[in-house]
Each structure stands twice: as structure tokens, then as C-alpha cells.
N, CA and C atoms as an extended XYZ file, in Angstrom:
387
Properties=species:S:1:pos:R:3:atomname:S:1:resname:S:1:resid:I:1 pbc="F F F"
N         0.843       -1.194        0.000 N   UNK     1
C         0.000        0.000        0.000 CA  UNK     1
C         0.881        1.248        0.000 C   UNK     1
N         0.969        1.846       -0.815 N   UNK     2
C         1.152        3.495       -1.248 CA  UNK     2
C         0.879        4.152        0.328 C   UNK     2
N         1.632        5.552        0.348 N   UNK     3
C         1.727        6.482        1.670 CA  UNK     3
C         0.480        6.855        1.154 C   UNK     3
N        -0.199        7.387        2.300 N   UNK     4
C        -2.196        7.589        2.199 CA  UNK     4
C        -2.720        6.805        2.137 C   UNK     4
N        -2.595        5.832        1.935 N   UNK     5
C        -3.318        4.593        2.207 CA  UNK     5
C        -2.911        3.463        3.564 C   UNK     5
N        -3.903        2.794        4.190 N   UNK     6
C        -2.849        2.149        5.030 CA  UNK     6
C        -3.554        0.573        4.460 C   UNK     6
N        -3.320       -0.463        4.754 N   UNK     7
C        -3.751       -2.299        4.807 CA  UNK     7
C        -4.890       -2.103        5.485 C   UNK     7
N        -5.966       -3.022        5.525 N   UNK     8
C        -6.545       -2.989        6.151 CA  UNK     8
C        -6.159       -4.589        7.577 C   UNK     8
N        -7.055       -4.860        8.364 N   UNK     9
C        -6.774       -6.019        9.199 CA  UNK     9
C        -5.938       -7.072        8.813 C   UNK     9
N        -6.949       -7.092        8.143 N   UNK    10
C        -6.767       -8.771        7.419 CA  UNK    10
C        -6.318       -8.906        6.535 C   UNK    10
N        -5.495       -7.642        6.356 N   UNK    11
C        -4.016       -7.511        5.170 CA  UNK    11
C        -4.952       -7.999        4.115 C   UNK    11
N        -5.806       -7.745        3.309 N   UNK    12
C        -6.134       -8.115        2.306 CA  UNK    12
C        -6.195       -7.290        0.830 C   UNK    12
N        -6.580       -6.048        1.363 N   UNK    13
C        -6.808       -4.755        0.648 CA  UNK    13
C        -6.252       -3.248        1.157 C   UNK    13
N        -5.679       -2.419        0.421 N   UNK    14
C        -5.693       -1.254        0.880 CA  UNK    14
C        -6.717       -0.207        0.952 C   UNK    14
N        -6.779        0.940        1.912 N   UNK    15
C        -7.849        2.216        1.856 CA  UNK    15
C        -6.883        3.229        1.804 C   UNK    15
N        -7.860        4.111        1.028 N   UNK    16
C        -7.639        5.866        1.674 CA  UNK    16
C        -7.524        6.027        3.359 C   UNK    16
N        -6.501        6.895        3.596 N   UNK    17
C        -6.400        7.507        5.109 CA  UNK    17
C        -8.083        7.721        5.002 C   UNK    17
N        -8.561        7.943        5.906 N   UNK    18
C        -9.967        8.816        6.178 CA  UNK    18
C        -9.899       10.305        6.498 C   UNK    18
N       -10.999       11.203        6.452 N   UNK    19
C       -10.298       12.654        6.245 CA  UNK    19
C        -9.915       12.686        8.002 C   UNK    19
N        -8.934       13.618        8.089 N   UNK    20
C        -8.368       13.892        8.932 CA  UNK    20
C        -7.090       13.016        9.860 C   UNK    20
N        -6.950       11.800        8.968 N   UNK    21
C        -5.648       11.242        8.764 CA  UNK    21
C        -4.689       11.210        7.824 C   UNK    21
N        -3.494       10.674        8.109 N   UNK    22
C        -2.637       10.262        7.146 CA  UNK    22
C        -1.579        9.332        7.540 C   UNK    22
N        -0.752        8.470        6.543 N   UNK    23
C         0.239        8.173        6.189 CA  UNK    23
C         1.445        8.360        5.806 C   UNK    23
N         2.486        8.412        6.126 N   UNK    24
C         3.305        9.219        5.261 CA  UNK    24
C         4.685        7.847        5.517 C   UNK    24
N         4.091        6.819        5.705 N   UNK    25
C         5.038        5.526        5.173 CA  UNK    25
C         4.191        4.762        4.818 C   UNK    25
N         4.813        3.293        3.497 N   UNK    26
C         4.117        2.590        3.047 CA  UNK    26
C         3.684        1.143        3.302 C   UNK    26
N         2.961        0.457        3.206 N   UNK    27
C         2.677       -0.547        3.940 CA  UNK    27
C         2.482       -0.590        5.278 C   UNK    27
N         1.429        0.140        5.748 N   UNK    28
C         0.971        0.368        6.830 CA  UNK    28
C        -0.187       -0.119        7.828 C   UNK    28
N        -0.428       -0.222        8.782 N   UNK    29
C        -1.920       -0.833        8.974 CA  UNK    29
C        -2.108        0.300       10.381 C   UNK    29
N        -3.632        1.031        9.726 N   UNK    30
C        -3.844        2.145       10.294 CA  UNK    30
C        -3.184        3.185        9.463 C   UNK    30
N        -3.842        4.495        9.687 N   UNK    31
C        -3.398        6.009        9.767 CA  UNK    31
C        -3.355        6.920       10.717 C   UNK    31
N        -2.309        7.579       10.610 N   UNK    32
C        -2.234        8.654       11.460 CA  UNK    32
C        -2.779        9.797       11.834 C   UNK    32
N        -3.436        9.740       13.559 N   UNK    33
C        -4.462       11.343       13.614 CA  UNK    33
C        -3.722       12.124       14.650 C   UNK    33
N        -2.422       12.482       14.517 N   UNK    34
C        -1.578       13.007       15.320 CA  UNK    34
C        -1.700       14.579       14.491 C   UNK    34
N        -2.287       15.518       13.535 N   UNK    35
C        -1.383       16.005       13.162 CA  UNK    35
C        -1.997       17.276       13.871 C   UNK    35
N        -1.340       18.255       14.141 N   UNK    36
C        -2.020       18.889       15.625 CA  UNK    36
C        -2.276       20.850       14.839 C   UNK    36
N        -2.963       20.883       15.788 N   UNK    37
C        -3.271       22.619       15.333 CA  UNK    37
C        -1.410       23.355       14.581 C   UNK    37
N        -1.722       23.823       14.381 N   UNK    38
C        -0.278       24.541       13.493 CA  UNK    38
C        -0.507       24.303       12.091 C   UNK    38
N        -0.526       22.895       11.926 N   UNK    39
C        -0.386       22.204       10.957 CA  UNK    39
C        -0.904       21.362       10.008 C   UNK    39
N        -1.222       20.873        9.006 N   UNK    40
C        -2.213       20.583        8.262 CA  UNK    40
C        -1.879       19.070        7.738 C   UNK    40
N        -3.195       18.420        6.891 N   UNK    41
C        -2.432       17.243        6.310 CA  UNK    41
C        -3.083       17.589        4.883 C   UNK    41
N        -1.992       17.017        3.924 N   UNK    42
C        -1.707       17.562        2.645 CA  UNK    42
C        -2.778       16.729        1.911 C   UNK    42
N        -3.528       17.159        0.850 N   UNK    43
C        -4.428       16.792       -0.068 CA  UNK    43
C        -4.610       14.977       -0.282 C   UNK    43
N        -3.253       14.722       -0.836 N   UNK    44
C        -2.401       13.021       -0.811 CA  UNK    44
C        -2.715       12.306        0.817 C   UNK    44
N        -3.160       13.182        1.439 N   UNK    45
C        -2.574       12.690        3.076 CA  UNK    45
C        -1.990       11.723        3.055 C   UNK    45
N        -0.426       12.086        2.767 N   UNK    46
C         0.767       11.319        2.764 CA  UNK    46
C         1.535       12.127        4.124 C   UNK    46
N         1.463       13.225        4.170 N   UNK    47
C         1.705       13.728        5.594 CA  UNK    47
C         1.365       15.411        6.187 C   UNK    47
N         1.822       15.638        7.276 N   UNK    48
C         1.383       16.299        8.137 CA  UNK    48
C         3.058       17.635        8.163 C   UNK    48
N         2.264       18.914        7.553 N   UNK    49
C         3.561       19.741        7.655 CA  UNK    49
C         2.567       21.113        8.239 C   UNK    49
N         3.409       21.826        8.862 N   UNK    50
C         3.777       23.341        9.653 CA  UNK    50
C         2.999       23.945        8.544 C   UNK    50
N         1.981       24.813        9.004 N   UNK    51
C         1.140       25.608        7.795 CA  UNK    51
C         2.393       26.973        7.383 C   UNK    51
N         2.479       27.124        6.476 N   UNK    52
C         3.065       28.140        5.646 CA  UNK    52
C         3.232       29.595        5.990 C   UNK    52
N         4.229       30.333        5.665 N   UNK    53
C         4.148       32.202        6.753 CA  UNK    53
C         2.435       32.175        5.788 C   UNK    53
N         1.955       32.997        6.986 N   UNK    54
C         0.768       34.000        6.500 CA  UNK    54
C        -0.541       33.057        6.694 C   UNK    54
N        -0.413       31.789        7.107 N   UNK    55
C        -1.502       31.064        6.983 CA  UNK    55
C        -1.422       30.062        8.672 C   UNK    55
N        -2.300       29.920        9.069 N   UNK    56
C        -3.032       29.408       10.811 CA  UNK    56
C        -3.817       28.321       10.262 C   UNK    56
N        -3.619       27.277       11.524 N   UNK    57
C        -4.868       25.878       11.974 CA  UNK    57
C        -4.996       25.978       13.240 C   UNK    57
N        -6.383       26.566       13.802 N   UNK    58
C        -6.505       26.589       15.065 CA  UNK    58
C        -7.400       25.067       15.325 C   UNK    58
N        -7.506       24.054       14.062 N   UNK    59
C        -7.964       22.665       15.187 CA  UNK    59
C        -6.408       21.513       14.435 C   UNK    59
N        -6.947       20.600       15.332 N   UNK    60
C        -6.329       19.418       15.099 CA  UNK    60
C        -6.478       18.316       14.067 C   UNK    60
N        -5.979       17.936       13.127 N   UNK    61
C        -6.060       17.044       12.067 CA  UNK    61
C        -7.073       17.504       11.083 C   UNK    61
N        -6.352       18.674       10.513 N   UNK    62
C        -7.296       19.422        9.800 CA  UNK    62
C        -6.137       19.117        7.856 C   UNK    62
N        -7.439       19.186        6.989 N   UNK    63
C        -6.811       19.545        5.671 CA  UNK    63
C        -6.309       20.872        5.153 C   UNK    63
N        -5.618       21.553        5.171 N   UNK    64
C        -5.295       22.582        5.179 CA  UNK    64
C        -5.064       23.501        6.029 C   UNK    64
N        -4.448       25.194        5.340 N   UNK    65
C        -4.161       25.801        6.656 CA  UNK    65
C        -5.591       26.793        6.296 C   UNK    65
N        -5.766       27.910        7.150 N   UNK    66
C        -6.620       29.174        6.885 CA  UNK    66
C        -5.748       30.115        6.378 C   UNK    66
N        -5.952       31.022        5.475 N   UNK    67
C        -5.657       32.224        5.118 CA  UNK    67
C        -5.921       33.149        5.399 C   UNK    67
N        -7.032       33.859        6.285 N   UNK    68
C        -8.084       34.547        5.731 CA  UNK    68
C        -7.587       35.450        7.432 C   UNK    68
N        -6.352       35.638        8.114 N   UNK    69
C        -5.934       36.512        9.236 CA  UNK    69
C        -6.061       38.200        8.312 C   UNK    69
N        -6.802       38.811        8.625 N   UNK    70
C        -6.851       40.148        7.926 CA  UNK    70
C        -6.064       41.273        8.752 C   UNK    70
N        -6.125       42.715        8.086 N   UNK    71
C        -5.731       43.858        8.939 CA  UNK    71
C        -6.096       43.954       10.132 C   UNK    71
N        -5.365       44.394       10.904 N   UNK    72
C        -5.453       44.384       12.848 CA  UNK    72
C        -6.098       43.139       13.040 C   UNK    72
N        -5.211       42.160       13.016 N   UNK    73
C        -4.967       40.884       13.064 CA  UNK    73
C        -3.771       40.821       13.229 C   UNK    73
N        -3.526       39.453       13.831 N   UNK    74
C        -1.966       38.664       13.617 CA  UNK    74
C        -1.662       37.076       13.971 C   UNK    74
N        -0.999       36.338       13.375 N   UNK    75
C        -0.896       35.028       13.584 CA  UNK    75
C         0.470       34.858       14.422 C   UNK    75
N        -0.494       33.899       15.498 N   UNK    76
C         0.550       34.057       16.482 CA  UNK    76
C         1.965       32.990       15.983 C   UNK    76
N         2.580       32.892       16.981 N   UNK    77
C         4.094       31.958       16.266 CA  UNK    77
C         3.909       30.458       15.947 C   UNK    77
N         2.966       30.500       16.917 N   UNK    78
C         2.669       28.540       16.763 CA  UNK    78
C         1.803       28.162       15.645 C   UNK    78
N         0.991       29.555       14.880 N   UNK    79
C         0.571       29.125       13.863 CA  UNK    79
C        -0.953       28.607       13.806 C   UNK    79
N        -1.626       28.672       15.464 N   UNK    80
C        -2.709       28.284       15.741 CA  UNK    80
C        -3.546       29.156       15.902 C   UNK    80
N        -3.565       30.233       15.658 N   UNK    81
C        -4.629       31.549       15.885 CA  UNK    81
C        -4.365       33.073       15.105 C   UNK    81
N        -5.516       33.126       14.510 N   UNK    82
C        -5.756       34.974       14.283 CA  UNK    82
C        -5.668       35.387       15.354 C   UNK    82
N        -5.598       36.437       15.953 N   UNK    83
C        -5.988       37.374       17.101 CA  UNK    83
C        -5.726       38.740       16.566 C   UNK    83
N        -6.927       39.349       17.233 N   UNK    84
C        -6.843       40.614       16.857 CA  UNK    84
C        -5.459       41.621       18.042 C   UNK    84
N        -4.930       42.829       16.911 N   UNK    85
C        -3.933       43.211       17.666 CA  UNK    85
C        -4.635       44.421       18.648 C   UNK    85
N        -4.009       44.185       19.818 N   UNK    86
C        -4.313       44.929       21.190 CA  UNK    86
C        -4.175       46.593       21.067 C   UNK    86
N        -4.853       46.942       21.909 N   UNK    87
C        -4.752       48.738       21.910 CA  UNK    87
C        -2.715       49.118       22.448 C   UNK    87
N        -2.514       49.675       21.497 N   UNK    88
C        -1.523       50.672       21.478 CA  UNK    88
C        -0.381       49.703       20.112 C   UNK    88
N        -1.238       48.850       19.332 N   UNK    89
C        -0.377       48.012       18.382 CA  UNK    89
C        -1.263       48.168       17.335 C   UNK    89
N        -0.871       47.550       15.961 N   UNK    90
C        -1.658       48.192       14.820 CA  UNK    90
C        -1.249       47.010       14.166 C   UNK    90
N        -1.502       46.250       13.109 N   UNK    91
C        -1.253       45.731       11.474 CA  UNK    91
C        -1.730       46.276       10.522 C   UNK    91
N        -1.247       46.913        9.530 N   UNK    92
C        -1.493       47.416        8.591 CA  UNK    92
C        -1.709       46.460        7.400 C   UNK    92
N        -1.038       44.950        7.208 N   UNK    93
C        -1.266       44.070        6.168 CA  UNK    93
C        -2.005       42.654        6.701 C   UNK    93
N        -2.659       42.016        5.887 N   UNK    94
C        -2.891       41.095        5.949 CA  UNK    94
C        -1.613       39.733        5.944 C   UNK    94
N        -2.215       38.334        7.021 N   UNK    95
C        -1.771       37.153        6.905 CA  UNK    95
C        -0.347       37.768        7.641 C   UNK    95
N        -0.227       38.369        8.969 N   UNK    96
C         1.525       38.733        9.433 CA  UNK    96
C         1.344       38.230       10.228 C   UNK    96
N         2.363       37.874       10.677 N   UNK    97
C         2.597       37.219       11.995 CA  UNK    97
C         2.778       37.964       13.252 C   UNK    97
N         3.092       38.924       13.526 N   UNK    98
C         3.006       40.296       14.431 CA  UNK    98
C         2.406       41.840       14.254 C   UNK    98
N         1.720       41.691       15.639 N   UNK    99
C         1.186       43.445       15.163 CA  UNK    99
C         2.595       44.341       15.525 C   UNK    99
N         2.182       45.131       15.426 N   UNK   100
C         3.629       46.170       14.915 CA  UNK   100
C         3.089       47.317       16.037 C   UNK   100
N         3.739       47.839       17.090 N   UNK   101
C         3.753       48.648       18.051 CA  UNK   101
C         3.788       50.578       17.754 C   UNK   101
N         3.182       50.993       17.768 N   UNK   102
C         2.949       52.787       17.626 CA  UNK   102
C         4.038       53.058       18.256 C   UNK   102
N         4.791       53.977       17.154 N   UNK   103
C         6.253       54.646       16.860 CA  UNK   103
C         5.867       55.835       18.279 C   UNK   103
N         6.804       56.604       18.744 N   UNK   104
C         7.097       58.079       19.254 CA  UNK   104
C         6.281       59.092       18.986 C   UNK   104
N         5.235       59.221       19.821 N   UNK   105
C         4.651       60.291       18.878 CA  UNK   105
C         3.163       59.994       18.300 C   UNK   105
N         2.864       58.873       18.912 N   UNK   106
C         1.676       58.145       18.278 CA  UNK   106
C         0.863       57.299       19.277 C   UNK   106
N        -0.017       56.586       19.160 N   UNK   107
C        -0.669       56.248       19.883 CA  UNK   107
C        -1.783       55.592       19.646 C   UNK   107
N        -2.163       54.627       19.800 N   UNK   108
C        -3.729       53.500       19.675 CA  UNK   108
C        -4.714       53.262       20.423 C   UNK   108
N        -5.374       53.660       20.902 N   UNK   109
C        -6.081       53.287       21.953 CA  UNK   109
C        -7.551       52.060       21.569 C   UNK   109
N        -7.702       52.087       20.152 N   UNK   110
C        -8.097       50.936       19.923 CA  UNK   110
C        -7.686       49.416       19.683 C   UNK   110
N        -8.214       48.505       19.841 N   UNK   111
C        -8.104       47.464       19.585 CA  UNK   111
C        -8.555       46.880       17.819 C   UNK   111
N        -7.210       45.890       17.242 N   UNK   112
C        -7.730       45.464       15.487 CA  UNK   112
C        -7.608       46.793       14.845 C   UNK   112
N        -6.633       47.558       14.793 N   UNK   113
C        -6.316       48.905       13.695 CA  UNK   113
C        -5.406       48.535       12.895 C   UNK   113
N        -5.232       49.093       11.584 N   UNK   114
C        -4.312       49.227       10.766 CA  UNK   114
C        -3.738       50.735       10.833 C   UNK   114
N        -3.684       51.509       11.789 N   UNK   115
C        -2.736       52.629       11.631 CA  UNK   115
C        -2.763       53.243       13.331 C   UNK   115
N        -1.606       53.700       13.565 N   UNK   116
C        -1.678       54.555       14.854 CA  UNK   116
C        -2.647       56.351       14.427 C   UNK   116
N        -2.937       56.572       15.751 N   UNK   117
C        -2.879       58.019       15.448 CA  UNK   117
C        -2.064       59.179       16.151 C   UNK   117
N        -1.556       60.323       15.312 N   UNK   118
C        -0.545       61.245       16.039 CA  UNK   118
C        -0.920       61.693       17.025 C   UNK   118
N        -0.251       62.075       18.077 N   UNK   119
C        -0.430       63.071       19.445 CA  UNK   119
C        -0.242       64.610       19.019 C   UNK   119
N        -1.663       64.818       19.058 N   UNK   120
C        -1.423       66.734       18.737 CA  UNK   120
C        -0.680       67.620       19.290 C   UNK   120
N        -0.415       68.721       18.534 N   UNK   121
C         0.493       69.774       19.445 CA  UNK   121
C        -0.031       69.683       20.343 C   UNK   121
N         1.216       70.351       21.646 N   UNK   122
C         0.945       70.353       23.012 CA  UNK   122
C         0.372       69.133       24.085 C   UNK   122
N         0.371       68.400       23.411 N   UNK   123
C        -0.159       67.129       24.218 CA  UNK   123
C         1.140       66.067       23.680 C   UNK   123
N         0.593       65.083       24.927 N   UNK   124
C         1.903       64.484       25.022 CA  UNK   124
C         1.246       63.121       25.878 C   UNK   124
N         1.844       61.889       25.795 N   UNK   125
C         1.472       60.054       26.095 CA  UNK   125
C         1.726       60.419       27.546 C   UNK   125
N         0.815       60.010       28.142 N   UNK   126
C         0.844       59.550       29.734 CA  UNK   126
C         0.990       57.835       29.730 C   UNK   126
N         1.200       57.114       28.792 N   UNK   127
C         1.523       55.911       28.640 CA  UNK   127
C         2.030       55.359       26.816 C   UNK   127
N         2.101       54.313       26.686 N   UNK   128
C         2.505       54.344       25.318 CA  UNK   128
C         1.082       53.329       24.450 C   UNK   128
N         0.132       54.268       23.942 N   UNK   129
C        -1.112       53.257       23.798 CA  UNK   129
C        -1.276       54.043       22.623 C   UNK   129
């Protein structure tokens, strides 16, 4: 039996992994449902790889990754979550992996923005938000 497929019992015949398994050696009996949030199992489910920059799996033994992390958003490092970025941080692009922190001079006080806003003359940050 081909990787994605495993034997069945009674060694008689091979199957398809079932969705949300895979194989990724041949002549097997059983498939594998190890493949964990981060990471996806490939179309073939021949195996289980790290979803790609710009793309998240927040479940477990999933086909693919998500794309769809937008502006004031960010994917965290493990690859398992959008989250929106916190007041005094901003993303300006889609699918990043970090929100990006308001420069000198600037300031967020919302939460999920794509831009800081300036501190007007005469005023000045009693914190950095």
C-alpha cells in the first residue's frame, strides 16, 4: 500500500487515510491522527507539515491551513490563531505574523487597527497606547 493509504486487518486490501488522517510511510496498517493545530495534512494525506508564513490551523487534524488573518490581526508563532492586535499596536497588512507597536509620537487606543494616530500639538502620552 502506497503512503495515504494504510492495509486494512486482514491484510487483504488497501484504503484511503480517512479525512483527517494520514500516512506518510508505506505498507501500513492504520493512519495517522496526530497532526495537531499549526499544521495541516496535505491533499495526498501522505503527511502532516507546519502551515506556511501567513496562513493558521486553530484545530487538530485538519486539511489545510486558513488564510483569511486580515488587517489588525496577527498570527501568532505557533501558527494556531488569528488574534486581533491589542490597543496601542496596529497591522497594517494582511496574513503577518506580528502586530507592529505605535512609533514616538503616536498612539492607539483601539483594539484590530491598521494605523496609529498622532499626538497633537501640546499634548503628550501619559503611557505608550
Amino acid at each position: 500500500c502506497p503512503a495515504g493509504s494504510s492495509i486494512d486487518t486482514a491484510k487483504t486490501s488497501c484504503s484511503a487515510c480517512a479525512n483527517g488522517q494520514y500516512q506518510d510511510q508505506t505498507n501500513q496498517i492504520g493512519c495517522k491522527s496526530d497532526c495537531p493545530a499549526g499544521s495541516s495534512i496535505d491533499i495526498a494525506k501522505t503527511s502532516c507539515s507546519v502551515c506556511a508564513d501567513g496562513q493558521y490551523q486553530n484545530q487538530n487534524d485538519q486539511t489545510g491551513c486558513k488564510s483569511d488573518c486580515a488587517v489588525g490581526h496577527s498570527i501568532d508563532i505557533e501558527k494556531t490563531s488569528c488574534t486581533i492586535c491589542v490597543a496601542g499596536q496596529f497591522q497594517d497588512q494582511a496574513k503577518q505574523t506580528l502586530c507592529k507597536i505605535c512609533i514616538e509620537g503616536q498612539y492607539q487606543d483601539t483594539k484590530g487597527q491598521l494605523n496609529c494616530t498622532h499626538c497633537g500639538i501640546g499634548k503628550f502620552l501619559s503611557d505608550r497606547k
